[in-house]
C-alpha positions in Angstrom: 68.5 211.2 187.1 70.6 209.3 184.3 71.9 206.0 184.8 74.6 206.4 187.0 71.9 207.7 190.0 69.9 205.1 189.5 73.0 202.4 190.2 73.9 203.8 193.0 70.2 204.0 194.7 69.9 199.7 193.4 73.7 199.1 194.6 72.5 201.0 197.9 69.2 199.1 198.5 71.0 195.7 197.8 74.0 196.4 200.3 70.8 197.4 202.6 70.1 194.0 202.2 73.0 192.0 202.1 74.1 193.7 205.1 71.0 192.8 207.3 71.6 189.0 205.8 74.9 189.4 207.8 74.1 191.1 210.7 71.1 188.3 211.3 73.9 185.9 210.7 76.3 187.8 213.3 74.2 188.9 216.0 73.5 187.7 219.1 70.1 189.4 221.2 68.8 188.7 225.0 66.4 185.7 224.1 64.4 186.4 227.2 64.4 190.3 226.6 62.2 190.0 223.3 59.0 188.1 222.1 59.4 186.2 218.8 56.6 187.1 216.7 54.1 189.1 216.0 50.3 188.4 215.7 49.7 188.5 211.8 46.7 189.9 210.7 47.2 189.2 206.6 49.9 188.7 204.5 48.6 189.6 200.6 51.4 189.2 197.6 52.6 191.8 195.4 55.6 192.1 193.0 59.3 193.2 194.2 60.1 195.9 196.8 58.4 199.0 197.6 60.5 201.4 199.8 57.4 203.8 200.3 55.9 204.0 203.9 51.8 203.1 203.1 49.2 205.3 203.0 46.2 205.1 205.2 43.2 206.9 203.9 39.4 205.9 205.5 38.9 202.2 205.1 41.8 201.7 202.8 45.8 201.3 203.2 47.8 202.2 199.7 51.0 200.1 199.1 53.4 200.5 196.1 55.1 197.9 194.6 58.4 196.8 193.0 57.1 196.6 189.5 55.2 199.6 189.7 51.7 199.6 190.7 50.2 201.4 193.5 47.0 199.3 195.0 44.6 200.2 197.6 43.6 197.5 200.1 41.3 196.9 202.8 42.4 197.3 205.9 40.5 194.5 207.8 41.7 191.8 205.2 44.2 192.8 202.9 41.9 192.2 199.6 42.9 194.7 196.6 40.0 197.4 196.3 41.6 198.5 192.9 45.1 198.2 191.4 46.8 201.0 189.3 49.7 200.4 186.9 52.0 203.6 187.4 54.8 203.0 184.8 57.8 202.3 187.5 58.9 200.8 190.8 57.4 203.0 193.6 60.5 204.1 195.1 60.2 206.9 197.6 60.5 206.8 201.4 56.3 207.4 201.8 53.3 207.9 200.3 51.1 211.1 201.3 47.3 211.0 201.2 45.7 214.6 200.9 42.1 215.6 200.0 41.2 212.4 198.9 44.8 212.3 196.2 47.7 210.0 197.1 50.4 210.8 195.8 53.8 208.9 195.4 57.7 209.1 194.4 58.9 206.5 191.8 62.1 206.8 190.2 62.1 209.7 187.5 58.6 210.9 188.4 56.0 211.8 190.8 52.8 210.6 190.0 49.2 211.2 191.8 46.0 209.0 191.8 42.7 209.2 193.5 42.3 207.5 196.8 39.0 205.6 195.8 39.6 204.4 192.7 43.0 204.5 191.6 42.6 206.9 189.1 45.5 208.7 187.2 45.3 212.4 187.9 48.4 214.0 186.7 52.8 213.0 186.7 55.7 215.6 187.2 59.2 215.0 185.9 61.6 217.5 188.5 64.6 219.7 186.9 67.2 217.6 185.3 69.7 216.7 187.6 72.6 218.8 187.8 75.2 216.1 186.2 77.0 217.6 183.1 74.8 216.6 179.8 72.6 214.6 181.9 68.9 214.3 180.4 66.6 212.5 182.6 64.7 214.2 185.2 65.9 214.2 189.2 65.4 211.3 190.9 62.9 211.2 193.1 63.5 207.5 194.6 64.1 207.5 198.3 62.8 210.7 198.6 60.1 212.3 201.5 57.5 214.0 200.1 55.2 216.3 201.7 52.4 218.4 201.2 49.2 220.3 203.0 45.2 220.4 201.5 46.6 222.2 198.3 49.8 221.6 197.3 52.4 218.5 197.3 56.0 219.5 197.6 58.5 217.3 195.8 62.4 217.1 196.0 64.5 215.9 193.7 68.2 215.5 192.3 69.4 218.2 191.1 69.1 219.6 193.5 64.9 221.4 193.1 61.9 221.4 195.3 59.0 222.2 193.1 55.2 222.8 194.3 52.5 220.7 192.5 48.6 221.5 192.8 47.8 218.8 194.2 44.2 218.4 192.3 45.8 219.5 189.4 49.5 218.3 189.2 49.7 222.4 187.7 53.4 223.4 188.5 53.7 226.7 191.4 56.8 227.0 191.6 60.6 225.2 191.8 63.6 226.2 193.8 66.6 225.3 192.4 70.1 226.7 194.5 72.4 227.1 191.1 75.9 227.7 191.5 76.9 227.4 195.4 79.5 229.5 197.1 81.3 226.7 198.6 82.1 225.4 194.7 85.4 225.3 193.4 84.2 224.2 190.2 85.3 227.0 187.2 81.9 227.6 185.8 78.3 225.2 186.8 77.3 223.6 189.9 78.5 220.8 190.9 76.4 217.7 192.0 73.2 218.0 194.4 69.6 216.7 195.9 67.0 217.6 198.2 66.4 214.7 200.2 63.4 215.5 201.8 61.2 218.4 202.7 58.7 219.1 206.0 55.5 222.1 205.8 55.2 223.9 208.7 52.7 227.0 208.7 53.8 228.6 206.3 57.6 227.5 205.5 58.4 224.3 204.0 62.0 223.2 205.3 64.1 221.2 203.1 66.9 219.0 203.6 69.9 218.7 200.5 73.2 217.7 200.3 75.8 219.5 198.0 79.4 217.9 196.5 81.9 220.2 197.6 84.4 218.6 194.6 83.4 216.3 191.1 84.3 213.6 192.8 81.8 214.0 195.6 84.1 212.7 197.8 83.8 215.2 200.0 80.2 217.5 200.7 78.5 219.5 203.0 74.4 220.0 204.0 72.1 222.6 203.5 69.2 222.9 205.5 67.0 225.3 203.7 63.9 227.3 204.1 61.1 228.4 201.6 58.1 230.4 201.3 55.7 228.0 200.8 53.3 229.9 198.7 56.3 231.7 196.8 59.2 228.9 197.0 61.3 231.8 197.7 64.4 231.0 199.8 64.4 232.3 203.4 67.5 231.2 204.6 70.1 228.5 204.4 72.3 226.9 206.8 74.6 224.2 206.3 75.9 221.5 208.2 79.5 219.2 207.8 79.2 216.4 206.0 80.6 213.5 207.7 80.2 210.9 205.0 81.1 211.0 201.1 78.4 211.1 198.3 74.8 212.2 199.4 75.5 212.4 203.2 71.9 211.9 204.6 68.8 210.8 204.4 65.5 212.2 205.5 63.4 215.0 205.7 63.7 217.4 209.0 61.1 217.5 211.6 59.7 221.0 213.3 59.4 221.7 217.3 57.9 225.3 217.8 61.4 227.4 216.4 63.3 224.4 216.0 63.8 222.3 212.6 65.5 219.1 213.9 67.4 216.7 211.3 69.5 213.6 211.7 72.4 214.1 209.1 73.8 210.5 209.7 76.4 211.1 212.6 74.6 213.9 214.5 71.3 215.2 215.5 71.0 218.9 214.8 68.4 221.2 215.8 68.6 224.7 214.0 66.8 227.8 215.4 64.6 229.0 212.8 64.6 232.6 214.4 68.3 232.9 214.3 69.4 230.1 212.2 71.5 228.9 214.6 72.6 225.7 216.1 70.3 225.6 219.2 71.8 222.1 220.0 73.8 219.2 218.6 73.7 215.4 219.9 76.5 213.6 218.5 77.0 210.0 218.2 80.4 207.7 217.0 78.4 206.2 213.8 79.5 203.0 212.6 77.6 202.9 209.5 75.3 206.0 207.9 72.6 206.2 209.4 69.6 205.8 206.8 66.3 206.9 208.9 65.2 210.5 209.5 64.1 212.5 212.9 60.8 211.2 214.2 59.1 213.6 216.5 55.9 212.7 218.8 55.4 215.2 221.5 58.4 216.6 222.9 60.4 213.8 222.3 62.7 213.1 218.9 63.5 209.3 217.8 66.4 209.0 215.9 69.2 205.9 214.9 72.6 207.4 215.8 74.2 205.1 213.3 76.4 203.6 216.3 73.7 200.3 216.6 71.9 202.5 218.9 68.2 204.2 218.7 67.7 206.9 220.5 65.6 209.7 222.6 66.4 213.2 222.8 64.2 215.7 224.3 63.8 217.8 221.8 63.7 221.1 223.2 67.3 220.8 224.4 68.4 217.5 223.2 68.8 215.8 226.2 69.1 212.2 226.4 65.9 210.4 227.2 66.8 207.1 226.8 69.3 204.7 224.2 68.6 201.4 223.1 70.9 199.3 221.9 70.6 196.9 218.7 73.2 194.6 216.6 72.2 196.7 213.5 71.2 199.9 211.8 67.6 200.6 210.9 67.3 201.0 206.9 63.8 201.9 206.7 62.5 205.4 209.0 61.0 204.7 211.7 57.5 204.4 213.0 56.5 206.3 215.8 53.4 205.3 217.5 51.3 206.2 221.3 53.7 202.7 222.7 56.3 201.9 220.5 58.7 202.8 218.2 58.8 200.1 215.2 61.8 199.8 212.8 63.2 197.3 210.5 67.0 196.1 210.0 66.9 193.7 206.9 65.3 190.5 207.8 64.9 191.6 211.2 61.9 193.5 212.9 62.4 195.7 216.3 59.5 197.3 218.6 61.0 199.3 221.6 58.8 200.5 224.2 58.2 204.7 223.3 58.5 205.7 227.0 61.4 203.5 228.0 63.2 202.1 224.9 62.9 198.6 226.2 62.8 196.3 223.2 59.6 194.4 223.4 60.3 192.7 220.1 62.8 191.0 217.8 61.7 189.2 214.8 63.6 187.8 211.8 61.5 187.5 208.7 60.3 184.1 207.9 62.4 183.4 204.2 65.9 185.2 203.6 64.1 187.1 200.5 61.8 188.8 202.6 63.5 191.8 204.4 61.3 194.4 205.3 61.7 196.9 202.8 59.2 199.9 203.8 58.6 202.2 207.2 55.6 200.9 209.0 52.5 203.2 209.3 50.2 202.1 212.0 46.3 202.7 213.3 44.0 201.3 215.8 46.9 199.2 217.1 47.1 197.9 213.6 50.7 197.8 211.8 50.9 198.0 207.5 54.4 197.7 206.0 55.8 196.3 203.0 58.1 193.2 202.8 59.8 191.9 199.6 57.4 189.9 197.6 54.3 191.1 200.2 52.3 193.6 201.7 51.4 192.6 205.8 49.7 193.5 208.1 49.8 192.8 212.2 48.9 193.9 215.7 51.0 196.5 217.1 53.4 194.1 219.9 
């Protein structure tokens, strides 16, 4: 994407910032509700901000980093195994690890290395983005990635979901939706991007948003499904927008016919069979909410954007439990056996997965190190990445 996407992800992820400096400054928690820290395992430094979720393959854990390397570490201390220089800041919301290939979203490219050594195996610049006379490829920063043992699936600005080999980096095939119905533009498409995309059997379900006028003032969501081994569209459903420019973050999640999404003021869930709205749970958001749906079991974790995290059964969207916070969570969040971890800035939350009872509230120790990637977690071992550091601790 040209220069004017690339602003607005910066200006996004430095309000991100600015705003958790505040709310630490602002808000005021149960000091006998929470523990204050966390048991550190290691703490190993690495240039900038990374906003990708690591990447745990066998012994190793991948981190990117802010001026753009990707580097696998050992899990048990932290120590760099190897170090690869990938040409920009790795900037999407999570690295995947498939077949021994790890690949990850930067800015204007997706680029793939192998797990053991670090090698280069292939890059892949998306569609240009739709923008009029616009010549860089879609951004790919703060975008969800998927893929399954062959294939990597990649959305992009533009909007476009293209299928990579994922041994090869040899294009399948790219969707792209063109001109839109809902445009009142004379003649083109107006502005667009996937977000993020899920594989399920054998559809992969994508999430876009779409700008309704030039301004992008005002939008709309499309929830779309695709072949997988064809990229042919299967259906398409879309959704209000409540918020101006790209209106959502996150890829969907999938629960037997349902593909459930978090658009930032409602959780949907869309019957794949019908492509109907099987159920809605809305919420009063005070800010957009910036994680996606996080399923374990039958359950879906979600931030309602109202300072509140919450439960739904995800069969019918009942509420499970809520659980309040003086915040919003601005990574996605990590969903483990006990706990549900998320960061808000400078400050670190663990809620109890059964209950939503918050177990733990920790600020980071400097202002210039706000948590700035989801968690992944195994063996009751937490890895995320903090400005400045990649760290590892116990699960609270």
């Amino acid at each position: 994407m040209g220069a004017i996407g690339i602003g607005h992800s910066v200006v996004h992820r430095m309000f991100d910032c600015r705003l958790a400096t505040l709310l630490v400054t602002l808000c005021c928690s149960d000091p006998t509700a929470v523990r204050s820290g966390v048991r550190e395992r290691w703490r190993k430094p690495q240039q900038g901000a990374s906003y990708s979720r690591p990447a745990i393959t066998g012994d190793l854990v991948i981190f990117g980093t802010g001026d753009g390397h990707l580097v696998g570490r050992s899990r048990s201390n932290g120590d760099a195994v190897w170090t690869t220089n990938v040409g920009q800041q790795v900037g999407g919301a999570r690295l995947v690890v498939r077949n021994g290939v790890v690949v990850a979203s930067l800015i204007q490219t997706t680029v793939a290395v192998q797990a053991t050594s670090g090698a280069i195996l292939w890059y892949y610049a998306a569609p240009k983005d739709t923008i009029g006379g616009n010549t860089l490829p879609g951004q790919v920063m703060a975008n969800r990635i998927d893929a399954d043992d062959q294939t990597v699936f990649i959305p992009a600005w533009g909007a476009s979901i293209t299928a990579v080999d994922l041994a090869s980096g040899a294009v399948r095939w790219i969707w792209q939706p063109a001109r839109a119905v809902t445009d009142t533009a004379a003649s083109g498409p107006f502005r667009s991007g996937a977000v993020g995309v899920r594989v399920s059997g054998d559809t992969v379900y994508a999430t876009a948003w779409h700008s309704l006028v030039a301004s992008g003032v005002s939008g709309e969501i499309w929830l779309v499904a695709l072949d997988k081994l064809s990229g042919r569209e299967l259906w398409r459903v879309t959704l209000p927008c409540y918020w101006s420019g790209t209106c959502l973050d996150g890829a969907p999640t999938v629960y037997g016919s349902l593909v459930i999404l978090n658009e930032g003021a409602h959780e949907y869930a869309i019957d794949a069979r019908t492509q109907s709205i099987a159920w809605v749970f809305p919420t009063t958001p005070t800010v957009t909410a910036g994680s996606e749906s996080e399923l374990y079991g039958d359950v879906v974790y979600h931030d309602g954007g109202d300072q509140n995290i919450y439960a739904l059964r995800a069969s019918d969207g009942a509420l499970v439990w809520k659980a309040p916070f003086s915040g919003a969570a601005t990574r996605d969040l990590l969903v483990t056996d006990r706990r549900v971890i998320f960061p808000d800035g400078l400050l670190l939350y663990a809620l109890d997965r059964l209950t939503g009872r918050r177990v733990l509230e920790t600020q980071m120790r400097n202002v210039n190190e706000p948590v700035t990637s989801p968690a992944i977690e195994l063996d009751g071992r937490v890895f995320l990445n903090v400005y400045g550091a990649a760290w590892s601790f116990d699960e609270p």
